[in-house]
ZAFI-279419 format. One record per residue: y, z, x of N, C-alpha, C in turn; residue in one letter. Coordinates in Angstrom, 3 decimals, padded with zeros to 6 digits. Example, Ala and Ser with C-alpha at 12.3 -4.5 7.8 and 13.67 -1.06 7.14 Angstrom:
<tifis>
+----------+----------+----------+----------+----------+----------+----------+----------+----------+------+
:       nY :       nZ :       nX :      caY :      caZ :      caX :       cY :       cZ :       cX : rest :
+----------+----------+----------+----------+----------+----------+----------+----------+----------+------+
: -005.690 :  007.800 :  013.190 : -004.500 :  007.800 :  012.300 : -003.300 :  007.800 :  013.200 :    A :
: -002.250 :  007.080 :  012.850 : -001.060 :  007.140 :  013.670 :  000.030 :  007.870 :  012.900 :    S :
+----------+----------+----------+----------+----------+----------+----------+----------+----------+------+
</tifis>
This chain:
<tifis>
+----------+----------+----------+----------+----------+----------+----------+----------+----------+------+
:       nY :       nZ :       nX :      caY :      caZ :      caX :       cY :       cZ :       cX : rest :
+----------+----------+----------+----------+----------+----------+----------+----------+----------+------+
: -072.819 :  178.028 :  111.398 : -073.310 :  176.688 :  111.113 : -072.527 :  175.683 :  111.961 :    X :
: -073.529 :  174.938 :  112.516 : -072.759 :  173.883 :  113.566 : -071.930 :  172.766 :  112.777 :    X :
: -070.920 :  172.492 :  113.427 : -070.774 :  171.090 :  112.497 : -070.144 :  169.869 :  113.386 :    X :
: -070.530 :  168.804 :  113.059 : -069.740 :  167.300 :  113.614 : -069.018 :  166.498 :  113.117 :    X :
: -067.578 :  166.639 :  114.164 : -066.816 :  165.928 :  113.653 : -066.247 :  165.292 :  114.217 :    X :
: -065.658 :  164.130 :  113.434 : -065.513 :  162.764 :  113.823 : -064.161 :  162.224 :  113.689 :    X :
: -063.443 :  161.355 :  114.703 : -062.411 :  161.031 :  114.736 : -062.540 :  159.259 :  115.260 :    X :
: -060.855 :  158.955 :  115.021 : -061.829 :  157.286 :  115.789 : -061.545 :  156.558 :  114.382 :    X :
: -062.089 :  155.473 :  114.728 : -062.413 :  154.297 :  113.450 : -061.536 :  153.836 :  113.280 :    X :
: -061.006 :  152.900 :  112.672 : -059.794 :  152.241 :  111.539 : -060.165 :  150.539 :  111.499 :    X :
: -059.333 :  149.861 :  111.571 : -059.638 :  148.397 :  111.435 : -059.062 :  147.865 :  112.897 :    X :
: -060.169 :  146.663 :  113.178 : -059.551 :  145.677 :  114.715 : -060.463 :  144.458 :  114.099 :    X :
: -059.686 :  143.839 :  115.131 : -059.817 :  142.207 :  115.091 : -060.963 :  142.253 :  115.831 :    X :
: -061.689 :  140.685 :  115.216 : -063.063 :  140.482 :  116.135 : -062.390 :  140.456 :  117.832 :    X :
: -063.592 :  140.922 :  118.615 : -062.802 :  140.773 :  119.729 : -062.165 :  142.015 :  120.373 :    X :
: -062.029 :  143.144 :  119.677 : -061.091 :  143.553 :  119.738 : -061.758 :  144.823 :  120.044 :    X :
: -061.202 :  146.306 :  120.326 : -061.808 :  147.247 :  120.816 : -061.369 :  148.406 :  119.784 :    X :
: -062.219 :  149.416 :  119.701 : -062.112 :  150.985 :  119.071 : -063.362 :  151.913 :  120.216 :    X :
: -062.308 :  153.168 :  119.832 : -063.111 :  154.215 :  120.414 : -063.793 :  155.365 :  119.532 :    X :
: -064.807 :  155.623 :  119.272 : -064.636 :  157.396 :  118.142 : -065.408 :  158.502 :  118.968 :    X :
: -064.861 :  159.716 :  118.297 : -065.196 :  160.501 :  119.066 : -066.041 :  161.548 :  118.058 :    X :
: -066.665 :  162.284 :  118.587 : -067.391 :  163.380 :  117.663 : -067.548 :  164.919 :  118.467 :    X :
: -066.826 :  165.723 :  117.445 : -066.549 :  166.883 :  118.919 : -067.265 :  167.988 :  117.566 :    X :
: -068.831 :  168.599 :  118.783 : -068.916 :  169.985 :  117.983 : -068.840 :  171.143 :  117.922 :    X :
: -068.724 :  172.019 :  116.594 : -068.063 :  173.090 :  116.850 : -068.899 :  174.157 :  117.283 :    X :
: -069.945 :  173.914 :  117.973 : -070.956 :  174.721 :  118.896 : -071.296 :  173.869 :  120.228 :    X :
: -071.891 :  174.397 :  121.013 : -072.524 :  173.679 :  122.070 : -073.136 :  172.689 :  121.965 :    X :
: -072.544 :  171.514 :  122.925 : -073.338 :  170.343 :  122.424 : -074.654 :  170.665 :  123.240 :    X :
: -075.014 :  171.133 :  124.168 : -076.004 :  171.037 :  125.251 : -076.505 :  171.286 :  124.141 :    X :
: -077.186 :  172.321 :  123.127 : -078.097 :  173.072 :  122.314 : -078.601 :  171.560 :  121.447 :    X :
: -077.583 :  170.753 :  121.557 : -078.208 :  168.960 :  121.093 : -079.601 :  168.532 :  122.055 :    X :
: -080.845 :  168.474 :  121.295 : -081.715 :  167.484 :  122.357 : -080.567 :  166.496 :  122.464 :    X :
: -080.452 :  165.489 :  121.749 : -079.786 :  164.395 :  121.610 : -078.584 :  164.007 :  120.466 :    X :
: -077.507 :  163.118 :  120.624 : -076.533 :  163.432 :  120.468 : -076.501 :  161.916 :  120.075 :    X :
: -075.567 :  161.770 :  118.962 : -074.983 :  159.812 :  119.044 : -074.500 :  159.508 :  117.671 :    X :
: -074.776 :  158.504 :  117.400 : -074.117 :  157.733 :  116.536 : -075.274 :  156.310 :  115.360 :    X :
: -075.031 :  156.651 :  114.048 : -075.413 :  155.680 :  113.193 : -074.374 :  154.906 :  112.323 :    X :
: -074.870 :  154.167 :  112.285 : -073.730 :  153.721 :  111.113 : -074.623 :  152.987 :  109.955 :    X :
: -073.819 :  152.609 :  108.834 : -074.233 :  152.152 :  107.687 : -073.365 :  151.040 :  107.067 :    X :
: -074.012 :  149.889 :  106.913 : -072.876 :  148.565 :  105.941 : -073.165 :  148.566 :  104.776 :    X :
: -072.301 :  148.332 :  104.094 : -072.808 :  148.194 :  102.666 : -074.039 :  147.435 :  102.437 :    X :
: -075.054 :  148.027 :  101.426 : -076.137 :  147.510 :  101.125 : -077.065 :  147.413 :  101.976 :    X :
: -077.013 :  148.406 :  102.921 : -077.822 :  148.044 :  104.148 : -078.257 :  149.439 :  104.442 :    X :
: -079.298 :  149.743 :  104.939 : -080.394 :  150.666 :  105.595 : -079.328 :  151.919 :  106.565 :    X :
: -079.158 :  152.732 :  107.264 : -078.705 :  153.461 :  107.959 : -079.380 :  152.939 :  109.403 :    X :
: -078.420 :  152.452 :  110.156 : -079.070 :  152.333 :  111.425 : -078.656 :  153.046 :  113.025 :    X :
: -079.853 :  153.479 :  114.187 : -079.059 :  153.463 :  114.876 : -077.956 :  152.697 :  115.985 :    X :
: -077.164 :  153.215 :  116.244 : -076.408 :  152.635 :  116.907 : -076.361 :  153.024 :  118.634 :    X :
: -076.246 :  154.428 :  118.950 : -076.066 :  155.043 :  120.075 : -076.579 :  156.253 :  120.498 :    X :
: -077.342 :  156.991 :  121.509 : -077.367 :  158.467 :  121.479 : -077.525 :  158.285 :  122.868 :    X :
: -077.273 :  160.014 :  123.182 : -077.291 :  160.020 :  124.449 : -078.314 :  161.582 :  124.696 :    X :
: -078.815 :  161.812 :  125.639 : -079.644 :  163.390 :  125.323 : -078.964 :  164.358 :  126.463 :    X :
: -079.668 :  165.192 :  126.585 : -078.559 :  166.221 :  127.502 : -079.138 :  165.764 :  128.821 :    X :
: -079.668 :  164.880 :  129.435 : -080.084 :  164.802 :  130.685 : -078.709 :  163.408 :  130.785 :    X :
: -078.643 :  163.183 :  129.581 : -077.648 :  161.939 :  129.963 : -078.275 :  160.488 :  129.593 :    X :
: -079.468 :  160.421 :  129.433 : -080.100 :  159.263 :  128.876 : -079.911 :  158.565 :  128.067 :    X :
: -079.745 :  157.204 :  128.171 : -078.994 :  156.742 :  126.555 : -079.988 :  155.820 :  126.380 :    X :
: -079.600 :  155.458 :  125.174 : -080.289 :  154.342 :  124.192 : -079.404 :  153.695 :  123.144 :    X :
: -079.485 :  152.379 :  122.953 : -078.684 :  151.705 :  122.483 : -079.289 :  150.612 :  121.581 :    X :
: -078.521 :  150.236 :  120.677 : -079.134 :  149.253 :  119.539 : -079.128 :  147.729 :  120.129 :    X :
: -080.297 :  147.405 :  120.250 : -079.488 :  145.669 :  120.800 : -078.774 :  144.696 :  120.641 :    X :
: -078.150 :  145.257 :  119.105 : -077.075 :  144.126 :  118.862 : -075.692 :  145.045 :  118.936 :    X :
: -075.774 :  145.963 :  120.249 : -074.134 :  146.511 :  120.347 : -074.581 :  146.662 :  121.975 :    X :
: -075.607 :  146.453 :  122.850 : -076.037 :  146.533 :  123.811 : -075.020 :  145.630 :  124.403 :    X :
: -074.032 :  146.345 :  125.975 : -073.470 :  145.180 :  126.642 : -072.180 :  145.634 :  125.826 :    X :
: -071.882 :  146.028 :  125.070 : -070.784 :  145.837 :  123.979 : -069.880 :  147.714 :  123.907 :    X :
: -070.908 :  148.277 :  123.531 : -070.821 :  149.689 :  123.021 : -071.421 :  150.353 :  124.698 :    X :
: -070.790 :  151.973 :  124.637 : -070.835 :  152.471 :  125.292 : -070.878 :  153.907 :  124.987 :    X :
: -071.833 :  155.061 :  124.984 : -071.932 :  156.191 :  125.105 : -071.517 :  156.833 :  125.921 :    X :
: -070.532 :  158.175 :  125.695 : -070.807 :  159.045 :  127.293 : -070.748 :  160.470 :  125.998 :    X :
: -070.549 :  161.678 :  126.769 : -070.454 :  162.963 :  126.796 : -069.791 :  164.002 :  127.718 :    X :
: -068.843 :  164.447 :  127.004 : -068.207 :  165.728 :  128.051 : -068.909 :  166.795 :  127.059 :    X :
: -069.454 :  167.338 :  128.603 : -069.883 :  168.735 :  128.323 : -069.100 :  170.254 :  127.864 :    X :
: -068.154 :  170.095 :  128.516 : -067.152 :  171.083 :  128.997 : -066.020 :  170.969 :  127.087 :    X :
: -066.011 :  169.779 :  126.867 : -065.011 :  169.614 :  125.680 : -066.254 :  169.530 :  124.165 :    X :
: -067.324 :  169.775 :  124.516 : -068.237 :  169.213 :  123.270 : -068.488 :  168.333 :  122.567 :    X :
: -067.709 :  167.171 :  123.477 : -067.584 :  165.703 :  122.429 : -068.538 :  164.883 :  123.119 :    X :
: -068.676 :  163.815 :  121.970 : -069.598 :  162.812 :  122.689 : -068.674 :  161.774 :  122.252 :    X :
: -068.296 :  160.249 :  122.574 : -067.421 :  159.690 :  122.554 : -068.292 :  158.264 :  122.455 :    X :
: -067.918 :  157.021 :  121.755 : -068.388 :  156.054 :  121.782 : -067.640 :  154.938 :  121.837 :    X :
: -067.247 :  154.344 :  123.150 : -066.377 :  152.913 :  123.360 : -067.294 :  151.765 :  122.758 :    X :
: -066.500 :  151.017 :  121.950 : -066.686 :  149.747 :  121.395 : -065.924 :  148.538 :  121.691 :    X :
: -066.319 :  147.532 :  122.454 : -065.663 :  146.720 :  122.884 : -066.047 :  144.905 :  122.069 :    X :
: -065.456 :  144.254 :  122.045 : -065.594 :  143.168 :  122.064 : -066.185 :  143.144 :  120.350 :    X :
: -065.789 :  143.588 :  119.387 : -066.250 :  143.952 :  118.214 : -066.187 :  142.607 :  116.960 :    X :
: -067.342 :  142.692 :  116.661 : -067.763 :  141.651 :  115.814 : -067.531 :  142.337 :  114.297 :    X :
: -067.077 :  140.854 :  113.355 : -067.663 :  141.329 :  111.680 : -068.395 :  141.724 :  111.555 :    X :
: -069.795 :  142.053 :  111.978 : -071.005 :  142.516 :  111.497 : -071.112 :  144.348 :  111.846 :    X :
: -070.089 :  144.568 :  112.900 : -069.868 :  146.052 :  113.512 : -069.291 :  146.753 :  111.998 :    X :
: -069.000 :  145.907 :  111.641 : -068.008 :  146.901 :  110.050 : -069.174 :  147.752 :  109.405 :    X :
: -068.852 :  149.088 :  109.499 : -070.337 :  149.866 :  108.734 : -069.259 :  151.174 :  108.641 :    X :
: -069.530 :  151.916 :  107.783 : -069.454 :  153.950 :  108.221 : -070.532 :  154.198 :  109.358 :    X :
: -069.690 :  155.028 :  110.321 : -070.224 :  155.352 :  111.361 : -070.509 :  157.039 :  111.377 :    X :
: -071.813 :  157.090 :  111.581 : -071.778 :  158.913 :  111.466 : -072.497 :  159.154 :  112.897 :    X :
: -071.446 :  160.596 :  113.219 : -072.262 :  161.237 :  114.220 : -073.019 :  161.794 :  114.016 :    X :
: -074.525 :  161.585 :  114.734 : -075.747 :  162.732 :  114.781 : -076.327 :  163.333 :  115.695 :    X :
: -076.818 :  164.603 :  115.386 : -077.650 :  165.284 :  116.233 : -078.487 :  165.899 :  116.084 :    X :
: -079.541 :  165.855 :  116.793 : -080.838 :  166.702 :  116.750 : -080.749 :  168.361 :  117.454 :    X :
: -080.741 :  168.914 :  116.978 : -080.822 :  170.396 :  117.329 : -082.334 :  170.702 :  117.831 :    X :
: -081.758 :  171.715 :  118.803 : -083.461 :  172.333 :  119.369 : -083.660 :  173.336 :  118.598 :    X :
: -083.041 :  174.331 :  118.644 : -083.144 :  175.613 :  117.970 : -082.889 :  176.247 :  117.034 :    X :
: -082.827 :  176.402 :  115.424 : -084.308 :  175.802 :  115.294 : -084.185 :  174.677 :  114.912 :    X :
: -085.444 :  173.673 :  115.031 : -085.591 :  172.177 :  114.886 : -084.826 :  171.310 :  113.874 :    X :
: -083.488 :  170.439 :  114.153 : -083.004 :  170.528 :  113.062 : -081.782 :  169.300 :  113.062 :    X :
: -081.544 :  168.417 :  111.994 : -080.474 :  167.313 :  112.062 : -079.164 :  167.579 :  111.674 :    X :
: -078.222 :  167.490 :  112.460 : -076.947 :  167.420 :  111.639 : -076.116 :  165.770 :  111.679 :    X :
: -075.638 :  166.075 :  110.639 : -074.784 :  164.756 :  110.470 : -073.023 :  164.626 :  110.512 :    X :
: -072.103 :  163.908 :  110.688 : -070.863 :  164.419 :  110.658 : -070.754 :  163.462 :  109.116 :    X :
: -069.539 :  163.455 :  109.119 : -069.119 :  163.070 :  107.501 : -068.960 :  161.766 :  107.469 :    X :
: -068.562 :  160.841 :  108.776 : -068.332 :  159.936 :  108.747 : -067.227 :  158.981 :  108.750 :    X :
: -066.867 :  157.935 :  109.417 : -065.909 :  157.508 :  109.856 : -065.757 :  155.729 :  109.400 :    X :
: -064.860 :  155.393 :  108.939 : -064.900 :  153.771 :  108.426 : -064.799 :  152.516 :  110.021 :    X :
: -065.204 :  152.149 :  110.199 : -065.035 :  150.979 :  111.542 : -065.158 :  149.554 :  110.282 :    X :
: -063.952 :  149.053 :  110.071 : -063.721 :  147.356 :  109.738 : -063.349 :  146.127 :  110.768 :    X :
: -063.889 :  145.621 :  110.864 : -063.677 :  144.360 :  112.161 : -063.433 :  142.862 :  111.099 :    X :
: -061.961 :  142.616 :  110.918 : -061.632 :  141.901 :  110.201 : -060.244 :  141.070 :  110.758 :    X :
: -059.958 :  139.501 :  110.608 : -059.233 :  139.213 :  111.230 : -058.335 :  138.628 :  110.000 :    X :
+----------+----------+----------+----------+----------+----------+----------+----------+----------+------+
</tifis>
């Protein structure tokens, strides 16, 4: 059983930068796509980031310019720079992925990001 896990998060000032990482314990390639949601209190699950194995990303427009996806292949992580971080960034952040074979979501457990000054 694959699993994702997540490192990263803690508290920064508006303004201010975090990185998290999500490394899995199978092949990430076997990911169509790979990234990141997060969740604020009282609020919907949204996305935030993914990237697919060709490298393609997609991004939420209110972290667009801000946030940054990449992926090492070789280490299984997918990694997400956050820069310039607003109060409203404060959510649990979970890594996700879509599996090809067979068709299928995993989630990591999740990580706290607070942007508080």
């Amino acid at each position: 059983q694959v699993r994702l896990v997540e490192s990263g998060g803690g508290v920064a000032q508006p303004g201010g930068s975090l990185t998290l990482s999500c490394t899995s314990t199978g092949n990430i390639n076997e990911f169509i796509y790979i990234g990141w949601f997060r969740q604020a209190p009282g609020k919907e699950r949204e996305l935030v980031a993914t990237i697919t194995r060709g490298g393609s990303t997609t991004y939420a427009d209110s972290v667009k310019d801000r946030f940054s996806i990449s992926r090492d292949n070789y280490s299984d992580r997918v990694t997400l720079q956050m820069i310039t971080l607003k109060p409203e960034d404060t959510a649990v952040y979970y890594c996700y992925g879509r599996f090809a074979m067979p068709p299928s979501d995993y989630w990591g457990q999740g990580t706290q990001v607070t942007v508080s000054s």
